[in-house]
C-alpha beads as a LAMMPS data file, in Angstrom:
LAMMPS data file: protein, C-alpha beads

222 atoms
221 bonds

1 atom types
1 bond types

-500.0 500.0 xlo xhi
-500.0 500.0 ylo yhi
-500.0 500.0 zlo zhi

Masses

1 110.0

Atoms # bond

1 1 1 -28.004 -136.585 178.168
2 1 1 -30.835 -139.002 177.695
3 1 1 -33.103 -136.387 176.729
4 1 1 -30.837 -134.630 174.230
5 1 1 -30.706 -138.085 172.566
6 1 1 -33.622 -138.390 172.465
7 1 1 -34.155 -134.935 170.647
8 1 1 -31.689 -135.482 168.507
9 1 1 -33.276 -138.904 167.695
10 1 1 -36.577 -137.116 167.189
11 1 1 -35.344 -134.539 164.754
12 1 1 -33.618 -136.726 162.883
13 1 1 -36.808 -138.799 162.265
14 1 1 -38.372 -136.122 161.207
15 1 1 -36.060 -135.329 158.421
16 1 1 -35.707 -138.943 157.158
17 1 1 -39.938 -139.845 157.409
18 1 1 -41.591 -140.579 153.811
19 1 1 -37.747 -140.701 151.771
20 1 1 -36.507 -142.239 149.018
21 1 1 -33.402 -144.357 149.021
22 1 1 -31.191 -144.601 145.771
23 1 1 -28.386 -146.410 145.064
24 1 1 -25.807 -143.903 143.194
25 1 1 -24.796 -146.256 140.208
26 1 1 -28.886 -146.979 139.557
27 1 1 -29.490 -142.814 139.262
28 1 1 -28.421 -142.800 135.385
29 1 1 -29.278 -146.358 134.938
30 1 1 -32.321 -146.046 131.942
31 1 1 -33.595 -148.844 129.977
32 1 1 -32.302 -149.383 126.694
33 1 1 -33.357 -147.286 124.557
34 1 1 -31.730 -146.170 120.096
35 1 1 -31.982 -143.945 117.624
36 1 1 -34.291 -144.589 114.729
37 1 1 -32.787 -142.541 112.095
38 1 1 -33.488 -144.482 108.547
39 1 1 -36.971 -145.288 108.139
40 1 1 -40.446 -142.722 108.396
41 1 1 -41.438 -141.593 111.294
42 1 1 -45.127 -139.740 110.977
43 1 1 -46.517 -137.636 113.907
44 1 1 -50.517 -137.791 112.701
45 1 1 -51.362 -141.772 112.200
46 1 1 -55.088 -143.260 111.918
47 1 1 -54.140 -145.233 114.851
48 1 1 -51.723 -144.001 118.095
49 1 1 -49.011 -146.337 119.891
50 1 1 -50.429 -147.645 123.250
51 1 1 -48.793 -149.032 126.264
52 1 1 -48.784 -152.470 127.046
53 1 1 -48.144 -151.597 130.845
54 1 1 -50.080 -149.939 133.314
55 1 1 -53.221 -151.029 131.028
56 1 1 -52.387 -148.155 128.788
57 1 1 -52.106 -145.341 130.807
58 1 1 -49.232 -143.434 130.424
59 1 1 -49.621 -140.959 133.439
60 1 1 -50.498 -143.573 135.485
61 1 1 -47.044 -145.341 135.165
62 1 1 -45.189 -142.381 135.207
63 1 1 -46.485 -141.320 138.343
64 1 1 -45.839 -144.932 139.920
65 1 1 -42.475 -144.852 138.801
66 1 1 -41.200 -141.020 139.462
67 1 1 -38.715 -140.704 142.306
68 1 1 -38.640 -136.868 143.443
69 1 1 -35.302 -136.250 143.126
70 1 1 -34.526 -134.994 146.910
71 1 1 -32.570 -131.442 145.819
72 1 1 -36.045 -130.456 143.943
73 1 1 -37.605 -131.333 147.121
74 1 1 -35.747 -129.447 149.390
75 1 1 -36.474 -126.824 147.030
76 1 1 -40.183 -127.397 146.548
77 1 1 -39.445 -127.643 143.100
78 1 1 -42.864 -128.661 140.915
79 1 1 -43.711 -127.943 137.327
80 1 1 -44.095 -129.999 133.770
81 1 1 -41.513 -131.584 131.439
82 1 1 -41.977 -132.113 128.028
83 1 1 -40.398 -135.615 126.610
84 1 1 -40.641 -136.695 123.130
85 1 1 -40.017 -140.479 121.835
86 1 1 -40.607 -142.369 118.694
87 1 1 -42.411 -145.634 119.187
88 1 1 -41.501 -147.905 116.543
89 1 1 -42.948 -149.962 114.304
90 1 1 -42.053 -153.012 116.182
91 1 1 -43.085 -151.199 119.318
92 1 1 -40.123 -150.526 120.882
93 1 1 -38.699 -146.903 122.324
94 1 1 -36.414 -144.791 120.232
95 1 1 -34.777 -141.545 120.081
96 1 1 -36.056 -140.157 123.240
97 1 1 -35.612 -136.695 123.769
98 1 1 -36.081 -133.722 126.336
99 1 1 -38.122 -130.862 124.421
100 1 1 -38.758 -128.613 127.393
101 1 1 -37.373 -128.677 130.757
102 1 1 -37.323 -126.804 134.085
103 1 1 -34.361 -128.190 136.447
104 1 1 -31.450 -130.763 135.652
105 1 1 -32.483 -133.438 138.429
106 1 1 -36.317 -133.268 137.246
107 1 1 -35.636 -133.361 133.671
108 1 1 -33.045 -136.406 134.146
109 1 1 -35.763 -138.087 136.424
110 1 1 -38.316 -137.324 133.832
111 1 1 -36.268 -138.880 131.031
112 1 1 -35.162 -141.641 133.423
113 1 1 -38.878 -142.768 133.529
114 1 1 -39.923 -142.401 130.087
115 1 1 -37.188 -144.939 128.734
116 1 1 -38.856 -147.159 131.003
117 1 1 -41.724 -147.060 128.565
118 1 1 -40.438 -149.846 126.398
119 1 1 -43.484 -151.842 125.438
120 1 1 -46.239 -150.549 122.971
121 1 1 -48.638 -151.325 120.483
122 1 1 -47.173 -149.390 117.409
123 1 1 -49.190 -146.571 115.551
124 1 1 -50.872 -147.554 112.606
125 1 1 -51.371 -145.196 109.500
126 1 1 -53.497 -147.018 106.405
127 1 1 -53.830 -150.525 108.005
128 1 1 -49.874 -150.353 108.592
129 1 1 -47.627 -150.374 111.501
130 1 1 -45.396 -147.328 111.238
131 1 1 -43.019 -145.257 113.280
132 1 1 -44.838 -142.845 115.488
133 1 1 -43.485 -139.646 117.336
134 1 1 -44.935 -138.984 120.782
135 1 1 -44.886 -136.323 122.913
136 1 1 -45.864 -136.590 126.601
137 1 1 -45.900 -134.262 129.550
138 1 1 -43.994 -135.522 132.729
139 1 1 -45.881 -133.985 135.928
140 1 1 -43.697 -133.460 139.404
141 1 1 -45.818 -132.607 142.173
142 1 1 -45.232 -132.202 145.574
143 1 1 -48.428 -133.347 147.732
144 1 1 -49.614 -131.242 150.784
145 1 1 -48.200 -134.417 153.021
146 1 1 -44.633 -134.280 151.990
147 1 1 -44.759 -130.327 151.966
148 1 1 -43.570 -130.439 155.998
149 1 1 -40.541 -132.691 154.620
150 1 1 -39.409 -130.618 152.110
151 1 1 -39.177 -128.204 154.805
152 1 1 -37.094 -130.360 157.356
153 1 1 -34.721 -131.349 154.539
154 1 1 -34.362 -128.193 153.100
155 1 1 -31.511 -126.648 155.208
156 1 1 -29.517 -129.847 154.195
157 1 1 -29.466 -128.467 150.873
158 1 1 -29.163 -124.326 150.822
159 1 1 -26.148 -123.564 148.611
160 1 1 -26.895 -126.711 146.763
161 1 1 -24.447 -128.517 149.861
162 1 1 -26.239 -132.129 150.067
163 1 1 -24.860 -133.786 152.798
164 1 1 -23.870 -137.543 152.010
165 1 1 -25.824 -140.227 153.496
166 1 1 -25.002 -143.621 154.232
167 1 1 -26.803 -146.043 155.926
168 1 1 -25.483 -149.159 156.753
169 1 1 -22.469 -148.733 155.219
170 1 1 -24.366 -148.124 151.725
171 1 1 -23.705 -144.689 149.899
172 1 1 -27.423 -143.190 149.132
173 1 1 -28.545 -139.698 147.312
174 1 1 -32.263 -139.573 149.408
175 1 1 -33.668 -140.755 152.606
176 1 1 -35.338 -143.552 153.847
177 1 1 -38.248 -143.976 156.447
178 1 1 -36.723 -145.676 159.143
179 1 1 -38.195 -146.167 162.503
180 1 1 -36.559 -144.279 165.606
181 1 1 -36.595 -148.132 167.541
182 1 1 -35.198 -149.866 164.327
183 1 1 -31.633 -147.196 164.779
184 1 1 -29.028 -148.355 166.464
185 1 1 -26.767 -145.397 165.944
186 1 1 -26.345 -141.769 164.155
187 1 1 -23.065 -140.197 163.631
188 1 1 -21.945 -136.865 162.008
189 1 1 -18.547 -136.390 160.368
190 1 1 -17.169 -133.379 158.529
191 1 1 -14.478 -131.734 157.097
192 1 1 -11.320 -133.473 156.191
193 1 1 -12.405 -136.408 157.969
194 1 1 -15.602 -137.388 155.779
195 1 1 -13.778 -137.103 152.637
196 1 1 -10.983 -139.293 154.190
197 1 1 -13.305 -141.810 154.431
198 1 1 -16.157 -141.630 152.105
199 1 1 -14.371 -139.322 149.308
200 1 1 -15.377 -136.032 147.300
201 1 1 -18.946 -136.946 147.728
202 1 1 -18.700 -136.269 151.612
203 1 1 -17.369 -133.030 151.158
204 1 1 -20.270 -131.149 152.419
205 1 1 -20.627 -133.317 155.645
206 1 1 -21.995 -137.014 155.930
207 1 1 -24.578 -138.350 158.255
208 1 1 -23.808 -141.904 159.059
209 1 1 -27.168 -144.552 160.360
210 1 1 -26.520 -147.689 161.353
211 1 1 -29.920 -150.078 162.244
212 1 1 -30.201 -152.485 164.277
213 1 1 -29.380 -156.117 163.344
214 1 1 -32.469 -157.691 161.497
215 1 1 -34.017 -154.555 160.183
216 1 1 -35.250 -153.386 156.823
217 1 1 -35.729 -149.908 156.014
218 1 1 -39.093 -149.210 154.030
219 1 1 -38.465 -147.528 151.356
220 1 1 -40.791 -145.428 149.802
221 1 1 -41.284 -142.487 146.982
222 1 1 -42.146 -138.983 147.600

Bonds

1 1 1 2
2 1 2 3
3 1 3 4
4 1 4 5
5 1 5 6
6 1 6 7
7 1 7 8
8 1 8 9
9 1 9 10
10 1 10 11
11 1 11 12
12 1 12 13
13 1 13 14
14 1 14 15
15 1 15 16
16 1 16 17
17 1 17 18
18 1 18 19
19 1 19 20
20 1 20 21
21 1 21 22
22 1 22 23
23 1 23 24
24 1 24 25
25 1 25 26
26 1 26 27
27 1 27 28
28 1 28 29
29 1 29 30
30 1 30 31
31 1 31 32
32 1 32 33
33 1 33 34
34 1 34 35
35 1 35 36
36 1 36 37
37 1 37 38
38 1 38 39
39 1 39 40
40 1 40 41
41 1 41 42
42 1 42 43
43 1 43 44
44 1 44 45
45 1 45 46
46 1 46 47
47 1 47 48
48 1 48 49
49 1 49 50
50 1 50 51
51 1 51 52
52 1 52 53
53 1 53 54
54 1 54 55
55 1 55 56
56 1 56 57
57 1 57 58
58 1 58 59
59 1 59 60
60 1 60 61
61 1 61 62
62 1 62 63
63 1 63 64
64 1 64 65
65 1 65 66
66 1 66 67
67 1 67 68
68 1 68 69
69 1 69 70
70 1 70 71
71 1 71 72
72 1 72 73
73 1 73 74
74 1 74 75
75 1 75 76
76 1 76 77
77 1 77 78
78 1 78 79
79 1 79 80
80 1 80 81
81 1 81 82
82 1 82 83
83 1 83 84
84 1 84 85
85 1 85 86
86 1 86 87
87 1 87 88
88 1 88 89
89 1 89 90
90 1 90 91
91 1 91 92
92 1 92 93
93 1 93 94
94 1 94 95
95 1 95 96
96 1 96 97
97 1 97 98
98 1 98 99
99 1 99 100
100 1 100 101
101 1 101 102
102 1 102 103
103 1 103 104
104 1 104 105
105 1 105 106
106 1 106 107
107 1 107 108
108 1 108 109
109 1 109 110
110 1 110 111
111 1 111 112
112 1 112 113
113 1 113 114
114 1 114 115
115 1 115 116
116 1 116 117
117 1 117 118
118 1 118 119
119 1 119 120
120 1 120 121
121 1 121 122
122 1 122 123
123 1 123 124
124 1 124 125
125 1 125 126
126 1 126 127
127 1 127 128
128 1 128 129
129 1 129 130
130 1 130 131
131 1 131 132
132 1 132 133
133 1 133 134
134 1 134 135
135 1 135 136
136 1 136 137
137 1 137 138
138 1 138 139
139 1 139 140
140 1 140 141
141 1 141 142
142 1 142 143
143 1 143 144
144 1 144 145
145 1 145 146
146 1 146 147
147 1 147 148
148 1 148 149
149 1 149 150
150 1 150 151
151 1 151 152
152 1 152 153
153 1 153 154
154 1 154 155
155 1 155 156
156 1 156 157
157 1 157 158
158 1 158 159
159 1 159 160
160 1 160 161
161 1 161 162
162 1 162 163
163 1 163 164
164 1 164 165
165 1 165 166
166 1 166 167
167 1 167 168
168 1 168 169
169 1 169 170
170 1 170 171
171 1 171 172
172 1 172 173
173 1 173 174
174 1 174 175
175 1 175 176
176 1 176 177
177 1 177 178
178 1 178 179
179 1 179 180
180 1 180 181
181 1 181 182
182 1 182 183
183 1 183 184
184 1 184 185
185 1 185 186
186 1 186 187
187 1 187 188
188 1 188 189
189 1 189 190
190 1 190 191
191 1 191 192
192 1 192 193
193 1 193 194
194 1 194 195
195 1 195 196
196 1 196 197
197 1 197 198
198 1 198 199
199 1 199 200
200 1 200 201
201 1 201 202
202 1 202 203
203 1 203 204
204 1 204 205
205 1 205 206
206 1 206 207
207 1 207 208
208 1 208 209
209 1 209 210
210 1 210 211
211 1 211 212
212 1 212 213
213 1 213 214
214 1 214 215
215 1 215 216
216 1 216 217
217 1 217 218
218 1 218 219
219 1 219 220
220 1 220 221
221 1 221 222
């Protein structure tokens, strides 16, 4: 009995190594962002916006920031997504907007990022600050490392059936990296039972972690 624990234990582990935990009110949560609709807006200026974060590199915040949205994982899901956005002439974010996309959970992540881009130096076009339309490419890549992941979450997801996962008593939509010492318990509930308790979400199954008094997960991005 020991032994099967401990397998089970073990597999488990496996699946839930290098994840991402998300609360499910932050996954639409985006910066504030309008729409600039009554002044210029040029797309060739003398001078282009920069970022004030991330010293001014764009791809280098966005690939801080990305969370790989878990279903794209499972799926080994990688490509490009094309975002546009005006920066103003205040240097603020406006009318972002997807302009080519590849899969609904990548081009909401990708779109989720970019309104975090919220601080620029505006464009300038003849010695004045002017509305400036910028297009970027979003990259999602899966590294060689998190490849063997993918793999052990992936039968969680055929049919697109995510399970629901909760870990100490908290609803999340990816994994965390826990240690197998830092678990006090692992349950599995289905059918009637998990939506009973946890609602529609559970309908596909839920797996249930509890940790042991004192601990704190480390979370961590794909």
């Amino acid at each position: 009995m020991k032994s099967n624990m401990n397998s089970f234990f073990l597999a488990f582990m496996m699946i839930l190594t290098l994840g991402l935990i998300q609360d499910v009110s932050a996954i639409n949560t985006f910066s504030n962002t309008y729409t600039l609709s009554s002044d210029s807006i040029y797309e060739t200026v003398d001078k282009v916006p920069v970022l004030k974060k991330a010293g001014g590199d764009v791809q280098k915040f966005l690939s801080r920031e990305i969370k790989y949205p878990i279903d794209a994982l499972a799926k080994e899901l990688e490509g490009k997504v094309m975002v546009a956005f005006v920066v103003t002439k205040d240097g603020e974010l406006a009318n972002v907007e997807l302009v080519k996309g590849f899969y609904k959970s990548i081009d909401d992540e990708a779109l989720r990022v970019v309104k975090q881009l919220d601080k620029w130096k505006p464009g300038e076009l003849n010695g004045q600050k002017v509305n400036t339309k910028v297009s970027i490419p979003v990259h999602f890549y899966i590294y060689d490392e998190n490849r063997e992941i993918a793999k052990q979450i992936k039968p969680f997801y055929e049919n697109d059936r995510a399970p629901l996962f909760v870990i100490d008593k908290k609803k999340v939509t990816g994994l965390a990296h826990l240690e197998y010492y830092n678990i006090k318990s692992i349950r599995v509930i289905k059918g009637k039972k998990a939506v009973e308790l946890y609602g529609e979400e559970a309908k596909n199954g839920v797996l249930v972690v509890e940790t042991k008094p004192g601990t704190e997960p480390i979370y961590r991005r794909y």
